[in-house]
C-alpha positions as a LaTeX table, in Angstrom:
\begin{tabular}{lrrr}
\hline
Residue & $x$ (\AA) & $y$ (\AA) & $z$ (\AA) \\
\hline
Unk1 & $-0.31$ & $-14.67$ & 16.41 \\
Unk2 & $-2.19$ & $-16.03$ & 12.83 \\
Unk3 & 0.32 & $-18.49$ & 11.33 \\
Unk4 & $-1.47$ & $-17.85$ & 7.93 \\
Unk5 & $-0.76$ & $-14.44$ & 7.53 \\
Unk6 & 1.80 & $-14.32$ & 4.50 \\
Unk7 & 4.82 & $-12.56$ & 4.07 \\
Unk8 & 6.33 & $-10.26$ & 1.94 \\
Unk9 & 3.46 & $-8.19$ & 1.09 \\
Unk10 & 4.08 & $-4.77$ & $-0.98$ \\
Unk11 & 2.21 & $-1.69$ & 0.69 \\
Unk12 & $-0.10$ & 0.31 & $-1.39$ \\
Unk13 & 1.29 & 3.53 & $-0.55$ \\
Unk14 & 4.45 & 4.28 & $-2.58$ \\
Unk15 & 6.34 & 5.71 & 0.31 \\
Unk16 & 10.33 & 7.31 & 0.45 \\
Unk17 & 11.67 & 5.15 & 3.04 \\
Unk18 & 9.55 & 2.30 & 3.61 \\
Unk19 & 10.54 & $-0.36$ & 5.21 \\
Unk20 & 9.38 & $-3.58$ & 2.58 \\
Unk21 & 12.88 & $-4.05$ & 1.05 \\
Unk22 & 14.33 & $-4.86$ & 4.84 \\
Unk23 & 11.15 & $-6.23$ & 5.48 \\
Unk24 & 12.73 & $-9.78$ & 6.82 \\
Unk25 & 15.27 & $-8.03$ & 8.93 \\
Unk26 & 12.95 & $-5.45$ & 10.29 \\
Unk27 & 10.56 & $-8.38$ & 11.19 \\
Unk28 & 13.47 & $-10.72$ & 12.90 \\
Unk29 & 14.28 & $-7.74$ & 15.27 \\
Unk30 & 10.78 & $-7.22$ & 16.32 \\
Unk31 & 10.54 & $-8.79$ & 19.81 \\
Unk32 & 7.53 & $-10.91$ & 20.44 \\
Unk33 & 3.82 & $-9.79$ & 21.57 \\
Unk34 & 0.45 & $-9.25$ & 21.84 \\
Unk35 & 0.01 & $-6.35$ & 19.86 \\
Unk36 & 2.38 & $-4.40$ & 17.37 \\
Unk37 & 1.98 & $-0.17$ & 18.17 \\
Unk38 & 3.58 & 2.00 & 15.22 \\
Unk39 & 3.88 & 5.75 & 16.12 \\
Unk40 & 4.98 & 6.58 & 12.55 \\
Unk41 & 3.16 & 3.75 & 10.15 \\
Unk42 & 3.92 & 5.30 & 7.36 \\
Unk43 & 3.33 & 3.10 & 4.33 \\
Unk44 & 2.32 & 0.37 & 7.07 \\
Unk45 & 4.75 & $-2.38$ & 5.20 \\
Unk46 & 5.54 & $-3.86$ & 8.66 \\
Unk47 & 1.93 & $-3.87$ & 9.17 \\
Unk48 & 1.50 & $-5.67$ & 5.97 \\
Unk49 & 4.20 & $-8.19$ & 6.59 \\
Unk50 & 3.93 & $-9.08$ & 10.40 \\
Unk51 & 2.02 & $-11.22$ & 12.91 \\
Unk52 & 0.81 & $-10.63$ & 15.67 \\
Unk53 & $-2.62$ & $-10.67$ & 17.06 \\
Unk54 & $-3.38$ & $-6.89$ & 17.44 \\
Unk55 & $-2.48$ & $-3.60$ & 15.89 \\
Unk56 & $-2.38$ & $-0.11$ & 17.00 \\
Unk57 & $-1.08$ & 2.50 & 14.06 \\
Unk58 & $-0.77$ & 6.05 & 14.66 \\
Unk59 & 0.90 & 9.02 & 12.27 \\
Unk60 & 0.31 & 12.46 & 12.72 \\
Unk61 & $-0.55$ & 12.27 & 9.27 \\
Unk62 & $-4.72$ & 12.79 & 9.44 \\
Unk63 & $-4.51$ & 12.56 & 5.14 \\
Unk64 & $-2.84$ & 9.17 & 5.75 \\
Unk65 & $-5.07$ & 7.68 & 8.61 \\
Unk66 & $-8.64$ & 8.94 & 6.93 \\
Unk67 & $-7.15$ & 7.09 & 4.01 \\
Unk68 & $-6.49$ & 3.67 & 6.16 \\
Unk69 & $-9.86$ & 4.10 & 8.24 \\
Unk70 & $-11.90$ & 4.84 & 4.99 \\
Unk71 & $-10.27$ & 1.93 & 3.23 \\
Unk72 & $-11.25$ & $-0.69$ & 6.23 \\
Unk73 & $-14.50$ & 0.53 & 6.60 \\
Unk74 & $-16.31$ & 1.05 & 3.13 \\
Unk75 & $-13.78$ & $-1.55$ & 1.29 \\
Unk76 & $-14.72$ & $-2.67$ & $-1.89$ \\
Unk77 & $-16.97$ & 0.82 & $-2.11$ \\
Unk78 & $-13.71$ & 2.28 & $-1.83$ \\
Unk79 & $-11.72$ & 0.55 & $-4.31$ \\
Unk80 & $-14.36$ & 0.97 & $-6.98$ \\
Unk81 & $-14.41$ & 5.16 & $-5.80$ \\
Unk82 & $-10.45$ & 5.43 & $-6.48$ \\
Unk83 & $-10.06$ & 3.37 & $-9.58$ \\
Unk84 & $-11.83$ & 6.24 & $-11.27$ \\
Unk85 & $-9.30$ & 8.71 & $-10.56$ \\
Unk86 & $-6.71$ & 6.07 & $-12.32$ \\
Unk87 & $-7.85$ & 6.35 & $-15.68$ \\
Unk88 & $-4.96$ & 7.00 & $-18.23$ \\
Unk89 & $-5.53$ & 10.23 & $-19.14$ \\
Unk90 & $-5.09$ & 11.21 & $-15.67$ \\
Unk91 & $-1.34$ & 10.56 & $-15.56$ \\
Unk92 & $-0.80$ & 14.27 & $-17.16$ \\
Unk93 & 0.31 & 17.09 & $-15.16$ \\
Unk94 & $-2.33$ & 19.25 & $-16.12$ \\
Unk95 & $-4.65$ & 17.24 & $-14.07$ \\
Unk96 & $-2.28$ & 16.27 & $-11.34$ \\
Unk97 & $-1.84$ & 19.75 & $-10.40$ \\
Unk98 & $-6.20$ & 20.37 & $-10.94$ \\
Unk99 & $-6.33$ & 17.62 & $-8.37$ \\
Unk100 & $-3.71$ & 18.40 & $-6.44$ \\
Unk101 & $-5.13$ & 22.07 & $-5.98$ \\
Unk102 & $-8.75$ & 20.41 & $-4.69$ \\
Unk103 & $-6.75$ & 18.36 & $-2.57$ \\
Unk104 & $-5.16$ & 21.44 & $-1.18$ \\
Unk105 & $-8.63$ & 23.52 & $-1.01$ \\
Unk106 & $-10.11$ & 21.27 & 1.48 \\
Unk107 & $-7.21$ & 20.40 & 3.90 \\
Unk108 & $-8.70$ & 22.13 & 6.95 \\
Unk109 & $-12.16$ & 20.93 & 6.66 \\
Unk110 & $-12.64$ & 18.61 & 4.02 \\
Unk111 & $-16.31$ & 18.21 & 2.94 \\
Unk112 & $-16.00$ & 14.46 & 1.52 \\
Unk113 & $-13.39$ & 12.41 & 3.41 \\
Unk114 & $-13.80$ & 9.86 & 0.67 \\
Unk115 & $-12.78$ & 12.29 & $-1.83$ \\
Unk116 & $-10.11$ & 13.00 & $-0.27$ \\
Unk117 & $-8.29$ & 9.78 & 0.66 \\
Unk118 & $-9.73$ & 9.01 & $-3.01$ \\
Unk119 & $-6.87$ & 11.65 & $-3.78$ \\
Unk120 & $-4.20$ & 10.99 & $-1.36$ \\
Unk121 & $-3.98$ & 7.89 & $-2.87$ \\
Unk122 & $-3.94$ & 9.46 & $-6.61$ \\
Unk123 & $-1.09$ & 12.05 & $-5.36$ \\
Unk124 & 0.77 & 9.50 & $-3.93$ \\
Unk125 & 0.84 & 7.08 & $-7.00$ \\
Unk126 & 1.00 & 9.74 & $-9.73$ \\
Unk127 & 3.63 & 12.41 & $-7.62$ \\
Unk128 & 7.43 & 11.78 & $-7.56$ \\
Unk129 & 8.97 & 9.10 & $-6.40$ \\
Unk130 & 7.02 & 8.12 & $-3.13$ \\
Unk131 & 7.33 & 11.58 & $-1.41$ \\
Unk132 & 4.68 & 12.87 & 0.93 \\
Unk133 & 5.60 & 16.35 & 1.53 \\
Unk134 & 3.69 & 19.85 & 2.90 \\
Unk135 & 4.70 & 23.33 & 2.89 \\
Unk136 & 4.01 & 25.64 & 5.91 \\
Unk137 & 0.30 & 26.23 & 5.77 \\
Unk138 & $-0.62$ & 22.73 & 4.89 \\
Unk139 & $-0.44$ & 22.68 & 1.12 \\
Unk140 & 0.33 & 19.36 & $-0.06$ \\
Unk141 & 3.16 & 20.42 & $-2.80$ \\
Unk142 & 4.88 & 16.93 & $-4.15$ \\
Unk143 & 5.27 & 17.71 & $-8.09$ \\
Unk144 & 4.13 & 16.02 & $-11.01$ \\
Unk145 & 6.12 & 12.31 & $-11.64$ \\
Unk146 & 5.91 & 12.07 & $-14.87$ \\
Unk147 & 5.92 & 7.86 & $-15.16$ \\
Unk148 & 4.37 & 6.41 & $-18.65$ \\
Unk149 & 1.72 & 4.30 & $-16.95$ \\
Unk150 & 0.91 & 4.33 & $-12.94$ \\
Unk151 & $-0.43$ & 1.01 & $-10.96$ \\
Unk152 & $-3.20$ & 0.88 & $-9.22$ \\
Unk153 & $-2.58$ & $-1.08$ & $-5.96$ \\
Unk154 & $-6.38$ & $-3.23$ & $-6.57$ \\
Unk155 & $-4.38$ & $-6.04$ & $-5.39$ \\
Unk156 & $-2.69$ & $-4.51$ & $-2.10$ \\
Unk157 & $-5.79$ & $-2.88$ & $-1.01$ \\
Unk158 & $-7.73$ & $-5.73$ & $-0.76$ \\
Unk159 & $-4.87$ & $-7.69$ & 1.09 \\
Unk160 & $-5.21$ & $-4.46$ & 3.64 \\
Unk161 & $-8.81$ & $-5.04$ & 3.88 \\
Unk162 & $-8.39$ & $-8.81$ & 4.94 \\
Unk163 & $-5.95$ & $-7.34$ & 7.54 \\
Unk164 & $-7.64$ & $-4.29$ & 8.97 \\
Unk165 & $-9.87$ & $-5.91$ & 11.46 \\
Unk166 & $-7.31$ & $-6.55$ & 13.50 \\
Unk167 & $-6.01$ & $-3.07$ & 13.59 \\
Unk168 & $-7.16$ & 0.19 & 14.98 \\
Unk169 & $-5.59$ & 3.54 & 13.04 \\
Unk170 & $-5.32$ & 6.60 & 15.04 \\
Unk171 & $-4.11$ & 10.15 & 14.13 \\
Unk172 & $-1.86$ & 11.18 & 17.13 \\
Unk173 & 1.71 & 12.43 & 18.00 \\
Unk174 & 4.46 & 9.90 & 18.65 \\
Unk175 & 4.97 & 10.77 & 22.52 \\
Unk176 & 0.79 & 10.53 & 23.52 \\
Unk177 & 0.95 & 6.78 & 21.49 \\
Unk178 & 3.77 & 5.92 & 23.54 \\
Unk179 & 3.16 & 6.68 & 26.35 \\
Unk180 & $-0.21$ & 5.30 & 26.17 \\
Unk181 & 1.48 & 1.76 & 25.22 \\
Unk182 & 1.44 & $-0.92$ & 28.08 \\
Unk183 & 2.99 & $-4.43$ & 28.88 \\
Unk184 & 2.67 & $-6.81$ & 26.27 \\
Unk185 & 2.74 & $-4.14$ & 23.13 \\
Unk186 & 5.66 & $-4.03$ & 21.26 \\
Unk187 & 6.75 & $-1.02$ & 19.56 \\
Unk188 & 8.01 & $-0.15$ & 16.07 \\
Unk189 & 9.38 & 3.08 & 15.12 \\
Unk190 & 9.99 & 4.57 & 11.55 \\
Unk191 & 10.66 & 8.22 & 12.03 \\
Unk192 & 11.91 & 10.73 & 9.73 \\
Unk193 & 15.30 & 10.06 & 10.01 \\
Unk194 & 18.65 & 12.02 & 11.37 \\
Unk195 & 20.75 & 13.82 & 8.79 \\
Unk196 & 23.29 & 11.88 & 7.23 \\
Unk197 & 25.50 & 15.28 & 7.14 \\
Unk198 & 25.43 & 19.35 & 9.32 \\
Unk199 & 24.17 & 20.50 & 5.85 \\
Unk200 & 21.37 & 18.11 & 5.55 \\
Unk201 & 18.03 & 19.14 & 5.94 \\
Unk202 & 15.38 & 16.66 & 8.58 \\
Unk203 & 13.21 & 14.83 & 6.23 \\
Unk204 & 9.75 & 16.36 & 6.68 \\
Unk205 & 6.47 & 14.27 & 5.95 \\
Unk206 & 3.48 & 16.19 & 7.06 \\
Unk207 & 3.12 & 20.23 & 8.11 \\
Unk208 & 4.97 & 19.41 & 11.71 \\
Unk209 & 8.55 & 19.51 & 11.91 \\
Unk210 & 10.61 & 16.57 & 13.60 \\
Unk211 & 14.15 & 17.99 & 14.57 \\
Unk212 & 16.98 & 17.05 & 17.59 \\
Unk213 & 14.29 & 17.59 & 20.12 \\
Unk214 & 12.00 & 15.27 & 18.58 \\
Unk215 & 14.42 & 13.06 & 17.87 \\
Unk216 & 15.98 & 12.85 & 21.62 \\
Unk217 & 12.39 & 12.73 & 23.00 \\
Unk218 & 11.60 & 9.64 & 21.21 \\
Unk219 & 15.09 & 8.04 & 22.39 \\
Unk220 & 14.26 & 9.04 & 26.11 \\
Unk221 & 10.11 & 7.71 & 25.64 \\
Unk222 & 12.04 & 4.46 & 23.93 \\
Unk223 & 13.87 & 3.85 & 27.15 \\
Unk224 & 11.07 & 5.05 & 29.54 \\
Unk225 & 8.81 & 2.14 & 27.31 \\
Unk226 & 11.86 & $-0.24$ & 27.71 \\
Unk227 & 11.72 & 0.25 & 31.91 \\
Unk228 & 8.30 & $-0.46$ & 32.11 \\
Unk229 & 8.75 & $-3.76$ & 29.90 \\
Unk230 & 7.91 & $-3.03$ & 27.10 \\
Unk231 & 10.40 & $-3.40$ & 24.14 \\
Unk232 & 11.07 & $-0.81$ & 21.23 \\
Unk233 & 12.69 & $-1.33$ & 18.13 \\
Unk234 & 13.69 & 2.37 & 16.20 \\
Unk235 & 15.43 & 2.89 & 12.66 \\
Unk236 & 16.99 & 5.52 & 11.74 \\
Unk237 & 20.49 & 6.51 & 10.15 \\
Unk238 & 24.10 & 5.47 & 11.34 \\
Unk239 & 25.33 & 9.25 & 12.61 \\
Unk240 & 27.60 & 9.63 & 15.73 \\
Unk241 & 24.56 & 11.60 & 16.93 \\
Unk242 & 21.77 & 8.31 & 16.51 \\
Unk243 & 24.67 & 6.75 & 18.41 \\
Unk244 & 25.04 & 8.51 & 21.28 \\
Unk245 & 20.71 & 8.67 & 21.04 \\
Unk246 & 20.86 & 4.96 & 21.60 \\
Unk247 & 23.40 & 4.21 & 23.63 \\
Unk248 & 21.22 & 2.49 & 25.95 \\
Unk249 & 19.94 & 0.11 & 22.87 \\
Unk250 & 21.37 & $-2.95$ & 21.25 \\
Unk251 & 22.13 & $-2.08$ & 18.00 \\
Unk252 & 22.38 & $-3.69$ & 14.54 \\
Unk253 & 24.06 & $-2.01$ & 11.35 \\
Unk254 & 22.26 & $-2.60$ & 7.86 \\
Unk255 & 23.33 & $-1.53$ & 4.27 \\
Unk256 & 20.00 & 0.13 & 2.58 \\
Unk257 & 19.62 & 1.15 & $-0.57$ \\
Unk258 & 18.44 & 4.82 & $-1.31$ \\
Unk259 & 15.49 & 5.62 & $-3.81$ \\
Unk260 & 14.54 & 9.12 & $-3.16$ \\
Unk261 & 17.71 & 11.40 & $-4.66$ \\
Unk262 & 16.88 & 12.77 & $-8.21$ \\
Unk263 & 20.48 & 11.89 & $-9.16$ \\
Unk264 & 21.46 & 7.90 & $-10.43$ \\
Unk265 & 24.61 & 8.64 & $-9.03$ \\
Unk266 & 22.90 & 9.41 & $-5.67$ \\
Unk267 & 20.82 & 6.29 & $-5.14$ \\
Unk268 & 23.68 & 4.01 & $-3.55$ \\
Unk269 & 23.66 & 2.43 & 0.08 \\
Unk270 & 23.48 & 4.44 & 3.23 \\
Unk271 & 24.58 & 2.88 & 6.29 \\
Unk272 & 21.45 & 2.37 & 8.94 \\
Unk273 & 20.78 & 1.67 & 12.36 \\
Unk274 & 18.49 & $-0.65$ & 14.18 \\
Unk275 & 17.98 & 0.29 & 17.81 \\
Unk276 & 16.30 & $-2.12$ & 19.99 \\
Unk277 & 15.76 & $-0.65$ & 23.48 \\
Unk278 & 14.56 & $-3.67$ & 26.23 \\
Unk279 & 14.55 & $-4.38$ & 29.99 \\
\hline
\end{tabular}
């Protein structure tokens, strides 16, 4: 592993649930390795924030990957493409919604990936509150967020590109990346998590759902991964139902603080699991 990689690096994707305020706990639980393999990377704060020699990051996300392989490949190109998009008097919702409809227009067979990532990452910064959410055919539909001024993430990007090298993003479902995984990977996984209550709704981020059957399929996969030696570490909420998931897993209880209700009132600390299934 580099011993000069720092710590406590902020992602550049605003991102509901990411993992970089339990960054230090997430990265104490990790067992060691060769290479880290995240089947939901998400915002890719562990990414940011870990060490080891060797990457694999997968999300079934295509929006989010093009946006990670365009970033490590044209860098600096990049950077200058998307700054353009962050002028002031594009923080209006007239042209969020302009931009948010060409988004939309070329989601089955976009023209200009560059373009495109160019405006996942505008979407993401300028929509509400770190959400990344489709409807049913696609349509990327996170309103307006209405801040007075919106960062640009110059800084974070570059820190990615110092990074990327050593990491190799693929779009893929969960179950073909683990499965695929072999002895000396250690896993990570950051799914959309279990309700906290029956009237809850599952967390969606991208057109595919991820319900009880997805859920128990990755618990079975983590313990399939954990008989053939290699160790996986899954977070999720502290239900009766993630419980009885992991049963099979050691498990650590955390205190997290929420960030995506609407509501001040509904942005306390929800209880949260740590599951780490090994041999």
């Amino acid at each position: 592993m580099s011993a000069n990689k720092p710590k406590n690096q902020r992602p550049l994707l605003k991102w509901a649930g990411n993992k970089y305020p339990i960054i230090d706990i997430v990265l104490a639980s990790l067992p060691k390795g060769k290479r880290l393999v995240e089947p939901f990377v998400g915002s890719a704060a562990v990414f940011f924030n870990a060490r080891y020699e060797r990457y694999l990051l997968s999300d079934s996300n295509g929006d989010l990957i093009n946006l990670y392989r365009l970033l490590k490949q044209h860098g600096d190109r990049f950077i200058d493409y998307a700054r353009s998009l962050f002028e002031p008097d594009n923080n209006r919702a007239e042209v969020y919604y302009l931009l948010r409809d060409e988004f939309n227009r070329q989601h089955d067979d976009p023209d200009d990936p560059m373009r495109r990532a160019a405006l996942f990452l505008y979407l993401n910064r300028h929509g509400y509150n770190g959400l990344c959410r489709y409807n049913a055919s696609g349509g990327y539909n996170v309103p307006f967020g209405r801040r007075s001024s919106v960062y640009f993430p110059e800084a974070e990007m570059r820190f990615f590109i110092s990074i990327a090298a050593q990491a190799i993003f693929q779009q893929q479902d969960f179950a073909h990346c683990m499965r695929h995984s072999k002895p000396g990977d250690v896993i990570y996984c950051d799914p959309p998590y279990l309700p906290l209550s029956a009237t809850a709704n599952f967390t969606a981020y991208h057109r595919d759902s991820f319900g009880l059957h997805q859920q128990a399929q990755l618990a079975q996969l983590a313990k399939d991964c954990a008989a053939r030696g290699i160790p996986v570490l899954i977070s999720n909420h502290d239900t009766p139902l993630a419980r009885e998931l992991y049963a099979d897993a050691q498990l650590q209880t955390l205190q997290v603080q929420r960030n995506i209700s609407c509501k001040g009132d509904g942005r306390g600390k929800a209880s949260e699991l740590l599951a780490l299934f090994k041999d």
